[in-house]
N, C-alpha and C positions, 0 to 999 in steps of 0.2 A: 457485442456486435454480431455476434454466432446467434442470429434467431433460431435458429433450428434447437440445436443445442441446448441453449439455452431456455426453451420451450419445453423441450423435454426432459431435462431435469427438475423445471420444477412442478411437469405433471407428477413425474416418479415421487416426488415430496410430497405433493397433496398441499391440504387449503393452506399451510402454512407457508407458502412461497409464492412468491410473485417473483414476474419474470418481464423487464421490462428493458427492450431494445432501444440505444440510446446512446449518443456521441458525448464524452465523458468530457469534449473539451469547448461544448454549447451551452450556456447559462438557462438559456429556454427550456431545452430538454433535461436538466437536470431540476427546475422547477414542477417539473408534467411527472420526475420518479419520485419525487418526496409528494405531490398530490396525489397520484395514484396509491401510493403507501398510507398516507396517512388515512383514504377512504377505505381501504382493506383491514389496518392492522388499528392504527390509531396512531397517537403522536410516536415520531421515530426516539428510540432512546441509545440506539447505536449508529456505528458507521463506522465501515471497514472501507480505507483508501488504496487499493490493489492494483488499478490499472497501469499499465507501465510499458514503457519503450526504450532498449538498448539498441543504440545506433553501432552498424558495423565498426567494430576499429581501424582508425584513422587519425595519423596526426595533426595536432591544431595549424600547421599550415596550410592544411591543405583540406581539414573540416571548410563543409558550406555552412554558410547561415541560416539556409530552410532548414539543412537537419538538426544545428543545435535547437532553431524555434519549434521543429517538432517533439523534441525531448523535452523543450520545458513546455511546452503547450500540455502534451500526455502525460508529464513525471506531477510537475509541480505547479500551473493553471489550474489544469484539473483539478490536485488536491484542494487547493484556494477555493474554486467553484464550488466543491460539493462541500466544506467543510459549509462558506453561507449560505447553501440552501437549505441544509439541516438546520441550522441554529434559532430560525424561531418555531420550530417544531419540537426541539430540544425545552427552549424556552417554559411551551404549556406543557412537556413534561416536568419541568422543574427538575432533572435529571439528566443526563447522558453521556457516552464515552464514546471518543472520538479516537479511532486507531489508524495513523498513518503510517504503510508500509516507505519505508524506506530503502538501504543497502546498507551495507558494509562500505558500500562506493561511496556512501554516505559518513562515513567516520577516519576517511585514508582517499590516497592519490592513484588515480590507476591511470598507468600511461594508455596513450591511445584510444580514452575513453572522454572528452574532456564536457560532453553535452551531457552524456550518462551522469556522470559526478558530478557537476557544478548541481543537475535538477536535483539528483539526491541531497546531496547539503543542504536546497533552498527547504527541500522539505521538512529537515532537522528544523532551521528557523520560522518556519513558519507552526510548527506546531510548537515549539516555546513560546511564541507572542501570543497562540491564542489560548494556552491554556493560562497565561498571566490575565488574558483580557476575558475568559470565560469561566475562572474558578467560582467567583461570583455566582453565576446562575447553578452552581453545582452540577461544568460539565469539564468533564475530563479530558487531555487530549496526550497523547503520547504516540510515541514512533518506534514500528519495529522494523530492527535490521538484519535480514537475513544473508546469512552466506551465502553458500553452493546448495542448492536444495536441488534432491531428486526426482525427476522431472521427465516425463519421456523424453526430453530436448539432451539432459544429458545421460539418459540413458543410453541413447545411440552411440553406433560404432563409432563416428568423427569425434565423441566428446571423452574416450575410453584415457584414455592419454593426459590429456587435461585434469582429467578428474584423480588419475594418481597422484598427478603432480601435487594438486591442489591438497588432497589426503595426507600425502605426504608431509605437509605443517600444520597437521592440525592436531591438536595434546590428546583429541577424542580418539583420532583418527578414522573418519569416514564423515560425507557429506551427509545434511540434515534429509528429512523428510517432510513431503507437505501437509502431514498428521500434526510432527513436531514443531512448527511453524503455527498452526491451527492451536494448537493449545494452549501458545504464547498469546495467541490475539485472541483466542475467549477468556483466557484469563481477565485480560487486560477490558475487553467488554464488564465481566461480570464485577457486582459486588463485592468479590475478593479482592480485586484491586484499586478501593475506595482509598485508599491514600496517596495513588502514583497518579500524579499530574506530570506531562512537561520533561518527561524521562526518557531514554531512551533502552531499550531493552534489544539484546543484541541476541540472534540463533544463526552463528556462525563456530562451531563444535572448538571453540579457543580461536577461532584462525587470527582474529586482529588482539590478542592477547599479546 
């Protein structure tokens, strides 16, 4: 959504990025990024599912029903959207891996959170069924679930405290990195992980251990 931004990263990258402004929760416009892709690069063989919205904490009596439809609209819509707009592009590769970020909100209960959580979970299920229903064409899909990642958001002063807390039950002891995170999902792109379908891989330093 950051055109600026996002324009400028991927001059900084050079030919090999494309950069293409687009509402993650429109079936149209996510059509126009896989055609646009495919005229640049050729048939798409990956797809990282990243976009995401944590609704302030609130209890389920008193959560609205816009805000939970905006959590599954951007958690798990989204991921449903862009998974079928890749897949007959996937197809004339005859190849591809499909990476759905999920949580940890995803594998456990978090009070106060209850639109965040349910989206995260739908996303667990929905990448088991379609790696059941895409093994066939030889295309992969799996979910990763990150902890506390370090982030300017919790690097700030308000999140100092939190972030002990959190440290504090973790076997690693300290929150992950968006490097750390990044290696799990190229992993999971690449040829290295030709046998993990329909898995969930979890970079939360032990916390839900």
């Amino acid at each position: 959504m950051n055109e600026e931004k996002g324009k400028e990263i991927a001059e900084d990258i050079g030919d090999k990025a494309l950069f293409v402004k687009h509402d993650v929760t429109d079936e149209e416009q996510w059509k126009n990024v896989v055609k646009q892709t495919e005229e640049k690069f050729g048939p798409v063989n990956g797809l990282v599912n990243n976009a995401g919205f944590l609704e302030a904490p609130e209890p389920i009596e008193t959560q609205t029903v816009d805000t939970f439809r905006k959590a599954f609209d951007i958690n798990a819509v989204s991921t449903f959207l862009r998974m079928k707009s890749v897949i007959p592009s996937m197809k004339k590769n005859e190849k591809g891996s499909i990476v759905n970020i999920s949580s940890i909100s995803g594998l456990m209960g978090v009070p106060n959170q209850v639109a965040y959580v349910s989206s995260k979970y739908a996303i667990r299920g929905m990448t088991k069924s379609a790696a059941h229903e895409l093994g066939k064409h030889n295309i992969r899909v799996n979910s990763v679930h990150p902890g506390v990642v370090k982030t300017a958001m919790i690097a700030s002063e308000g999140f100092k405290e939190a972030e002990q807390a959190v440290t504090a039950q973790m076997p690693l002891g300290r929150i992950q990195t968006a490097e750390e995170l990044s290696n799990m999902i190229l992993f999971l792109l690449s040829d290295e992980s030709n046998s993990s379908t329909g898995a969930e891989f979890v970079v939360d330093g032990g916390l839900t251990s």
